[in-house]
C-alpha positions in Angstrom: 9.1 10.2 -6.9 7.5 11.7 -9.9 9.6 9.5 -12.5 8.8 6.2 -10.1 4.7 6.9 -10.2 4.8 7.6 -14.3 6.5 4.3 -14.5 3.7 2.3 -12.6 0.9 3.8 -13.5 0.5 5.2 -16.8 0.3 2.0 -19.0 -0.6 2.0 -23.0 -4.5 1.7 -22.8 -4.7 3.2 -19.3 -7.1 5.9 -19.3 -9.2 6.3 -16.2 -7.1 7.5 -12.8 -7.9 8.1 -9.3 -5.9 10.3 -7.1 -6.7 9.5 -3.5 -4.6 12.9 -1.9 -4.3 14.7 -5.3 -2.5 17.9 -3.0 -1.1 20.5 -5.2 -2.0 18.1 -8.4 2.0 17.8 -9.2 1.7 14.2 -10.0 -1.8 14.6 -11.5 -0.4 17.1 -13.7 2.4 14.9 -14.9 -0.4 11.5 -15.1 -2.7 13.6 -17.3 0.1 14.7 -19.3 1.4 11.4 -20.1 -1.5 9.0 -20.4 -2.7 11.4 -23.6 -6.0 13.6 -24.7 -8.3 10.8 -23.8 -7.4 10.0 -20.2 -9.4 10.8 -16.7 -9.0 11.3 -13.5 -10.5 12.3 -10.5 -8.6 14.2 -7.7 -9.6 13.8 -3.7 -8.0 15.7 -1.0 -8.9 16.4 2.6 -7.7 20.3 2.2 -10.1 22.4 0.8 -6.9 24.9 -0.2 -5.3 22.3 -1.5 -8.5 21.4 -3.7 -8.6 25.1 -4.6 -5.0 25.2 -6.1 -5.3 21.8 -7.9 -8.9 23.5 -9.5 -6.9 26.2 -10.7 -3.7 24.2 -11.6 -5.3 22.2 -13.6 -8.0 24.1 -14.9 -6.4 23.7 -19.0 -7.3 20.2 -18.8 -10.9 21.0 -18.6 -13.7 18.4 -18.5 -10.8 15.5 -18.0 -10.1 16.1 -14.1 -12.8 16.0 -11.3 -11.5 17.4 -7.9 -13.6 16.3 -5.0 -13.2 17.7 -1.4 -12.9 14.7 0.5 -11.4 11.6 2.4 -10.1 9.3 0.4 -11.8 6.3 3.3 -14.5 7.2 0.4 -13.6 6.3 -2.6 -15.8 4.6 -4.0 -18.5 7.2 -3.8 -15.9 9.6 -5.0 -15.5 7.4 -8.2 -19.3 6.6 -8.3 -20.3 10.3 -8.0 -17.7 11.1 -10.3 -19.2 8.6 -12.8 -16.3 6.0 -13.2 -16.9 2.7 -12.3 -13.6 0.7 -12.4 -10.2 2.4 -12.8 -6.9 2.0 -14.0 -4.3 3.4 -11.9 -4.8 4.6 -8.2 -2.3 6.9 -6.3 -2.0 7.2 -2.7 0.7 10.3 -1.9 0.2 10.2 1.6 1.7 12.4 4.6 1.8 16.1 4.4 2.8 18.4 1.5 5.5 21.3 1.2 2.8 24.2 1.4 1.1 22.4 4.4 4.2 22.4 6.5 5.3 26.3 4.7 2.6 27.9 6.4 2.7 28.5 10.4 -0.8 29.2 10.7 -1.7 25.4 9.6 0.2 24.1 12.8 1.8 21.4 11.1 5.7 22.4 11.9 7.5 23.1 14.9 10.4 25.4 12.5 7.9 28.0 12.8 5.0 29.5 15.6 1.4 29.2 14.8 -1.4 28.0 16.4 -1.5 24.4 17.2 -4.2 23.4 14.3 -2.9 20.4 11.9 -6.4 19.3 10.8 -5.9 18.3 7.2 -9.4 19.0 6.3 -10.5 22.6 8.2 -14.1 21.5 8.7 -12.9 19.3 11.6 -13.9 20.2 15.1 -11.0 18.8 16.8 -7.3 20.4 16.8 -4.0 19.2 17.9 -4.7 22.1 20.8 -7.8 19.9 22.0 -6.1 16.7 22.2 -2.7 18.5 24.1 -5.1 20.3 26.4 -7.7 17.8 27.4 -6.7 14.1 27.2 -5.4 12.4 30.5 -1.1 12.0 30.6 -1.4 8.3 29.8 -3.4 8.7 26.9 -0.9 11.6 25.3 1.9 9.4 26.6 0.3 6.1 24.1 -0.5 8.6 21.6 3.3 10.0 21.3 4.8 6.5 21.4 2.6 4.4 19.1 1.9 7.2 16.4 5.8 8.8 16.9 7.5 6.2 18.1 8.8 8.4 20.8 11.2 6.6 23.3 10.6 9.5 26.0 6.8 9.9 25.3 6.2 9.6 29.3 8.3 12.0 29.9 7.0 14.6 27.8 3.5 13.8 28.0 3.8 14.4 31.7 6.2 17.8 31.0 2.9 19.0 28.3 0.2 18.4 31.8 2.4 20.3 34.5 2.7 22.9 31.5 -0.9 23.2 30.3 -1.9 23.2 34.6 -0.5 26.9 33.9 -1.6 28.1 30.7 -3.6 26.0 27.8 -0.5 25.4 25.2 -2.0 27.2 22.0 0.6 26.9 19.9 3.2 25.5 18.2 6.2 27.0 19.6 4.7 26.4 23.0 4.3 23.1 22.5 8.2 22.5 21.3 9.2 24.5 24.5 7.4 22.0 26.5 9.3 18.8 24.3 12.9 20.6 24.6 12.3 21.0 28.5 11.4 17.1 29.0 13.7 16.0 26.9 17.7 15.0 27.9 20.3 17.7 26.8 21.9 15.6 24.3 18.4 13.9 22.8 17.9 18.3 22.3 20.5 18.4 19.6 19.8 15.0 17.9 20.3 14.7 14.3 16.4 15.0 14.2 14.5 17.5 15.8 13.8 16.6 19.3 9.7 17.9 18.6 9.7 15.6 15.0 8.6 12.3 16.7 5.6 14.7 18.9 4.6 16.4 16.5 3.9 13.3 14.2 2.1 11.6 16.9 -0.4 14.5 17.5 -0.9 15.1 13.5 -1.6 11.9 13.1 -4.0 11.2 15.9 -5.7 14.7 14.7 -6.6 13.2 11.2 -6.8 9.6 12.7 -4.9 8.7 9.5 -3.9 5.2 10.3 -6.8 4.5 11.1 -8.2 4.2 7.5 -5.6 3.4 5.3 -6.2 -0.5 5.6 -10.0 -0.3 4.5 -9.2 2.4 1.8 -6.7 0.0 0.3 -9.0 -2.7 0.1 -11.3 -0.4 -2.0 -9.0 0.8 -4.3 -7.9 -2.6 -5.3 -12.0 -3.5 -5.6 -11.6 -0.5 -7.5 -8.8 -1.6 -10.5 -9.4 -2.6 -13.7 -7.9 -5.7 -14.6 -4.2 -4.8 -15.4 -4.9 -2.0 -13.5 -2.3 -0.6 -11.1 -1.8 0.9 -7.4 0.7 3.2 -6.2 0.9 4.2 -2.5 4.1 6.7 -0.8 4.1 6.8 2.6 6.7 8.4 4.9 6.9 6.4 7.8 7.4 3.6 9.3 3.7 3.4 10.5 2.2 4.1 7.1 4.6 1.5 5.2 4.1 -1.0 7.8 0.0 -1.1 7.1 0.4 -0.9 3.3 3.1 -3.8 2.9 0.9 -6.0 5.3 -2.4 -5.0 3.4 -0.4 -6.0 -0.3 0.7 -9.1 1.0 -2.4 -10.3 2.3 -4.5 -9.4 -0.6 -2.2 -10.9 -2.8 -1.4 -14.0 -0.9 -5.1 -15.1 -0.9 -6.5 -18.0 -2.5 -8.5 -16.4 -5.0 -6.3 -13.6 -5.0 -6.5 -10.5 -7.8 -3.6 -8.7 -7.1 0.3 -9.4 -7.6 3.0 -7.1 -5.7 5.1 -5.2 -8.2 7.6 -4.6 -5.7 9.2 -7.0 -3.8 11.4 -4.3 -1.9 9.7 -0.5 -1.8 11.4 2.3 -3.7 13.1 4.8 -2.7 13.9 8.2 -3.9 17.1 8.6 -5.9 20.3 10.3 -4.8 19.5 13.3 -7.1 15.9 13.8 -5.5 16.9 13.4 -2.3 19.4 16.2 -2.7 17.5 18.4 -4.6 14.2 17.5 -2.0 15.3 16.7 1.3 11.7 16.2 2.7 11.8 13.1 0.5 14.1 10.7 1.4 11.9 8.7 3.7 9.6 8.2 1.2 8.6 4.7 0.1 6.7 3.6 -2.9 5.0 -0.2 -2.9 3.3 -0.3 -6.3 0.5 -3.7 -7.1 -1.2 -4.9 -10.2 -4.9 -6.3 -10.4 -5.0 -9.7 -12.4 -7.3 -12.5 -13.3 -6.8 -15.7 -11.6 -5.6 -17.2 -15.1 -3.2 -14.7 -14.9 -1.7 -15.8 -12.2 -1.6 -19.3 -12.9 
């Protein structure tokens, strides 16, 4: 949603950005390119590789970009460290990127056989093989329902604790085994992958990403200029849910700063969706920071 993020973000006068999961920098890119010679912006990204690739990428734009390896839970030290104070456009890409899921040995998809990883940021202790291998059945049961709103989470949970009383699961083709075995013939050859739902779940408990989305909203609207804007993708139902509750509070407050930009999230467009299947459940909920008189 490239076209969708240039259109709330870069604003005449805007000059100072924040990338909360800059990635592969292909919106930075396209931000620095279109704000002009005199805009900022500081990249964060849990993946060190990624970091690595965005350095490079966008190494012509010299002393403008800052990359930080990092969450983005922290951003105001980020932005402190990085010496900006307030900003004017904040992006929040979240999910997982195209060379993420490309590349077995990361764990992250089940269309390939690697080892069962999918930490975001490497330096983690904890992998999705320590959470399959060790928590209790009832625990992987709530995990696979809440974070993958898995209708036969009991079912599998119980299929991945009679599997692993053999042999630790280790990787990721393992692991679907287990899912297509617990799972009903028909549910096997679904429209969507019978291991999708799973494999979210465990990804997501891995980088407990839920878990501070709410707080690092909060701080990036602390964060914006007035007139300043946020833009946040998410790709499920989960994420959306917690960023269209977190906009509407904020912005619902008495003394509130922020007005929603869009009342209804937006969606990719019938020519990105064809051309990029992995986008069409994206959403994009963009806000503006205000001044009470603003309002009024």
């Amino acid at each position: 949603m490239l076209e969708e993020v240039l259109f709330w973000l870069v604003q005449e006068g805007s000059r100072a950005y924040l990338d909360c999961t800059v990635g592969y920098s292909g919106h930075a890119e396209k931000i620095l390119e279109a704000s002009g010679p005199n805009s900022r912006l500081i990249g964060l990204d849990r993946d060190e590789v990624a970091i690595a690739a965005s350095r490079e990428r966008l190494a012509r734009f010299g002393s403008r970009v800052l990359l930080f390896h990092g969450h983005f839970v922290d951003l105001k030290q980020h932005l402190t460290f990085g010496g900006m104070g307030q900003v004017d456009g904040i992006l929040f890409d979240l999910g997982i990127s195209s060379p993420q899921l490309e590349e077995p040995v990361r764990g992250f998809s089940f269309q390939g056989d690697g080892p069962l990883d999918m930490r975001m940021d490497q330096s983690m202790s904890e992998t999705a093989a320590d959470l399959v291998n060790r928590w209790p059945e009832a625990q992987l049961a709530d995990t696979i329902f809440q974070f993958g709103e898995e209708r036969f989470s009991r079912r599998i949970a119980r299929a991945i604790v009679h599997a692993r009383e053999r042999y630790p699961l280790a990787t990721t083709k393992e692991l679907v085994s287990v899912i297509e075995g617990a799972v009903p013939a028909n549910y096997r050859h679904g429209r969507l992958h019978c291991a999708t739902r799973t494999f979210q779940a465990f990804r997501i408990a891995v980088n407990q990403e839920l878990d501070c989305l709410e707080p690092a909203l909060r701080d990036a609207v602390d964060m914006l200029s007035p007139g300043g804007r946020l833009c946040v993708i998410s790709f499920h139902s989960l994420e959306d849910r917690i960023v269209k509750h977190t906009l509407r509070t904020l912005s619902s407050a008495d003394d509130s700063a922020l007005v929603v930009l869009t009342k209804k999230p937006q969606v990719p467009s019938r020519e990105e969706s064809g051309r990029n299947p992995r986008s069409r459940s994206a959403k994009l909920r963009a806000a503006q920071r205000v001044s009470r008189e603003d309002r009024l």
